[in-house]
C-alpha positions as CSV (number, residue, x, y, z in Angstrom):
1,X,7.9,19.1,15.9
2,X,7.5,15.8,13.9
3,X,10.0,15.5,10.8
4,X,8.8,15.3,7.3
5,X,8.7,11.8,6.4
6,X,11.4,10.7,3.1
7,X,9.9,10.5,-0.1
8,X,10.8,6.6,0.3
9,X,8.7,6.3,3.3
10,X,6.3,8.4,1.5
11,X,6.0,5.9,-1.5
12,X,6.3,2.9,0.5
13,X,3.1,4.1,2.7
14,X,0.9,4.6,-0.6
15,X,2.1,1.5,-2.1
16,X,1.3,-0.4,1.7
17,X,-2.0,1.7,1.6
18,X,-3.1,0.2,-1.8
19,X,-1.9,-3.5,-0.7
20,X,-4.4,-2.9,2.0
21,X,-7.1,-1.6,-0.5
22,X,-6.5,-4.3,-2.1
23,X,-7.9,-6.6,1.0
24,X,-10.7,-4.4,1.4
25,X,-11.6,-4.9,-2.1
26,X,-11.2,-8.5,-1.7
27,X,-13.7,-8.7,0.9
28,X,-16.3,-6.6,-0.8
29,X,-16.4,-8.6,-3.6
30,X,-17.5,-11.8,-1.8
31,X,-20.8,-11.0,-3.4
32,X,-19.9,-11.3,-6.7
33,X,-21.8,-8.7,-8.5
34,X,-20.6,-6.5,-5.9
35,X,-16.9,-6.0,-7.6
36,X,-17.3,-2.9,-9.0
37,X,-18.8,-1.1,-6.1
38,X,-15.5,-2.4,-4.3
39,X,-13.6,-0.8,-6.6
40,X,-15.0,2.2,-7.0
41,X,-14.9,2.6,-3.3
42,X,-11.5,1.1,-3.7
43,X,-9.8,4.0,-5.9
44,X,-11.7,6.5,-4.4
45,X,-10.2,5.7,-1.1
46,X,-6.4,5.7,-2.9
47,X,-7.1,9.3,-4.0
48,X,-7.7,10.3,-1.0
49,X,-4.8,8.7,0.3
50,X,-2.3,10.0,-2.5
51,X,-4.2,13.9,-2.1
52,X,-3.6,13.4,1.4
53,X,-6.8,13.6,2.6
54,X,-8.0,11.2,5.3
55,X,-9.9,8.2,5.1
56,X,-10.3,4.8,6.6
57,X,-12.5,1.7,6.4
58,X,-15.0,3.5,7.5
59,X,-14.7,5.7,4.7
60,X,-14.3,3.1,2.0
61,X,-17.6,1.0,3.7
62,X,-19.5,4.3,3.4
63,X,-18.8,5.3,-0.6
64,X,-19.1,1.1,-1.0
65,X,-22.9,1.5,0.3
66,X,-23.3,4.8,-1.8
67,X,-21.3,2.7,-5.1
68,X,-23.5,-1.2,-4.4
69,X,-27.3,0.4,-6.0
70,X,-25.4,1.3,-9.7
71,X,-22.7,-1.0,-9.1
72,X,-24.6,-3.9,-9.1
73,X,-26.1,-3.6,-12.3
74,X,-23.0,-3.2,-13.6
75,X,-21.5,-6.1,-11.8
76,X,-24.6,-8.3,-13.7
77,X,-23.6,-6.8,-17.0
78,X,-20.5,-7.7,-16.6
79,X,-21.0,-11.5,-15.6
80,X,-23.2,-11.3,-18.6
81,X,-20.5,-10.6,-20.7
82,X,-18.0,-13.2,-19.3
83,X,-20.6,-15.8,-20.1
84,X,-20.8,-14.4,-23.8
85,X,-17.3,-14.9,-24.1
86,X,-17.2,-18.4,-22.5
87,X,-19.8,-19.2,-25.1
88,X,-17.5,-17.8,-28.1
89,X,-14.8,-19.9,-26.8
90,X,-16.6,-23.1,-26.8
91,X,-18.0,-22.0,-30.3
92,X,-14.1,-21.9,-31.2
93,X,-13.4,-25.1,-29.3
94,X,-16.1,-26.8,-31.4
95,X,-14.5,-26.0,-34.6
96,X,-17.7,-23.8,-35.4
97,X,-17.3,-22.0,-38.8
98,X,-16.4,-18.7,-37.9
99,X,-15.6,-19.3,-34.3
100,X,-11.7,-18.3,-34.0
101,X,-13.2,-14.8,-35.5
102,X,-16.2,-14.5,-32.6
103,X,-14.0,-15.9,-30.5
104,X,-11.2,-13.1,-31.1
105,X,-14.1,-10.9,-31.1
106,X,-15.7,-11.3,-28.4
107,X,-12.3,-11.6,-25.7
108,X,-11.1,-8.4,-26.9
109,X,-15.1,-7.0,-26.7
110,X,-14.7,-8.6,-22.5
111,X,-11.1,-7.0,-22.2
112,X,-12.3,-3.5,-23.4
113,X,-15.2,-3.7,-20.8
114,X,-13.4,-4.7,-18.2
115,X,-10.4,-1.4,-18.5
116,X,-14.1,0.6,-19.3
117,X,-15.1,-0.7,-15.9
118,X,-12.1,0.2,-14.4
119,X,-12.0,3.5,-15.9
120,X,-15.2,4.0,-15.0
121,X,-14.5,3.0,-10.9
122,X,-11.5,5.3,-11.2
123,X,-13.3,8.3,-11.1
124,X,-16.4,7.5,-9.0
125,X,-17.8,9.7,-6.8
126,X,-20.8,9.2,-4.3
127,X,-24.2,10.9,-7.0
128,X,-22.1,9.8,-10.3
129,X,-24.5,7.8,-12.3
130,X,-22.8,4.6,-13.6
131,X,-24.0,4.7,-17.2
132,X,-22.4,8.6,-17.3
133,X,-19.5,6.8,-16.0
134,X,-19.0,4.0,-18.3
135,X,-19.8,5.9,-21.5
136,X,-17.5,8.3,-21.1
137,X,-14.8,5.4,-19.6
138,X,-15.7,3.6,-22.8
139,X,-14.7,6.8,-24.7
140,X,-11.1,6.7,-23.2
141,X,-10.5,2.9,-23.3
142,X,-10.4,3.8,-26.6
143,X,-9.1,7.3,-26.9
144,X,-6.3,6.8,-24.9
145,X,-4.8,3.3,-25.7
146,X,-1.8,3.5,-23.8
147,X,-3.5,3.9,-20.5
148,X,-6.2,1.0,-21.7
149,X,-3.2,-1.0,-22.2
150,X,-1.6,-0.5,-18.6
151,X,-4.6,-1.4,-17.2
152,X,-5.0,-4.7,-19.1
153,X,-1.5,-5.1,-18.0
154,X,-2.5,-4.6,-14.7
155,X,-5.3,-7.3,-14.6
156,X,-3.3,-9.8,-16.5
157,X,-0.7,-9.4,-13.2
158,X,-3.7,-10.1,-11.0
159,X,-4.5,-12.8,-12.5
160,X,-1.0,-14.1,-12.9
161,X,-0.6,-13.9,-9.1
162,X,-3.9,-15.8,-8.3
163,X,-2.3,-18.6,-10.7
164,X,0.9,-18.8,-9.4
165,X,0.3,-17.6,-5.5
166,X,-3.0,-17.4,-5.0
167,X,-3.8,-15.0,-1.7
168,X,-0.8,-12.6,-3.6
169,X,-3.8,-11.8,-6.0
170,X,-6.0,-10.1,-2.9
171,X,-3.5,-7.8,-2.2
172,X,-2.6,-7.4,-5.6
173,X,-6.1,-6.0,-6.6
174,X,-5.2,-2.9,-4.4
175,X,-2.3,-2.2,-6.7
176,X,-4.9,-2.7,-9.8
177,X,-7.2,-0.1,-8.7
178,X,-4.5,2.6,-7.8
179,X,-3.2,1.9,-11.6
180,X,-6.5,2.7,-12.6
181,X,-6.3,5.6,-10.5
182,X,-2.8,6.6,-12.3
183,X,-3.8,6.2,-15.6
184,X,-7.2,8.4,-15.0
185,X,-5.1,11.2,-13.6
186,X,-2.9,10.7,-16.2
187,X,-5.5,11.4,-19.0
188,X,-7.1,14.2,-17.0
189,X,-4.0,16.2,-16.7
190,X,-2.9,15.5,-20.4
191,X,-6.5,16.4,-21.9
192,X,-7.6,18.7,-18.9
């Protein structure tokens, strides 16, 4: 008769488990457009983790496959609206009339797409339609700013990490995507 594991070693395994997400996200995302299929495949392989369900890689390739057709688009969108904000930024560089306002404007426009992304990853399921997904994620980011603001806390510790250490930001994306996971079931269990 095996012994129930501590809550510790409990903990520890789900925070190991999303270090390792983390790598698999890293690699899925190679293909740059592909990011939020990765995480979608990402946070749907933490919750079953954390509802103790099984699941592998081979698991997290499979809803990655069933995530790439939507996730794509998305992933293009998204590129699209980093390079709107690079443009506002050299518009504030240049001393453009207006520019610190588009400027201001359009970062926090890229930071509330990207928590509506993860939002939207966070509760994926193989069938969900991305657009569903992302309106209604858009509806939270801004219904429910605490959580929003976790998650921005979340990628602004990713991106610390690939500053300062650089391969600590692979593993570290794991971590993001289980927050996003957190902050979903959060809202879920607080607005049912």
């Amino acid at each position: 008769m095996r012994a129930k594991p501590s809550v510790f070693a409990e903990r520890f395994a789900v925070f190991a488990e999303c270090l390792l997400t983390g790598v698999w996200i890293a690699v899925a995302s190679l293909g740059v457009v592909t990011y939020p299929a990765a995480f979608a495949a990402g946070a749907r392989h933490l919750r079953r983790r954390t509802g103790q369900v099984g699941g592998g890689l081979r698991e997290f390739v499979t809803d990655f496959r069933a995530a790439l057709p939507g996730g794509l688009l998305v992933g293009l969108a998204g590129w699209g609206a980093v390079a709107a904000a690079w443009l506002d930024v050299q518009a504030v560089r240049a001393g453009l009339p207006g520019g610190p306002l588009v400027g201001a404007v359009g970062l926090f426009a890229v930071i509330g797409l990207a928590v509506a992304g993860l939002r939207a990853a966070a509760v994926w399921a193989p069938g969900d339609r991305w657009r569903t997904l992302l309106a209604a994620a858009g509806r939270r980011t801004v219904l429910d700013p605490g959580g929003s603001f976790l998650l921005v806390g979340g990628a602004v510790l990713v991106v610390c990490s690939a500053l300062f250490i650089a391969p600590l930001a692979v593993p570290v994306l794991g971590a993001l995507a289980a927050a996003a996971v957190a902050v979903e079931e959060r809202h879920r269990r607080r607005h049912g």
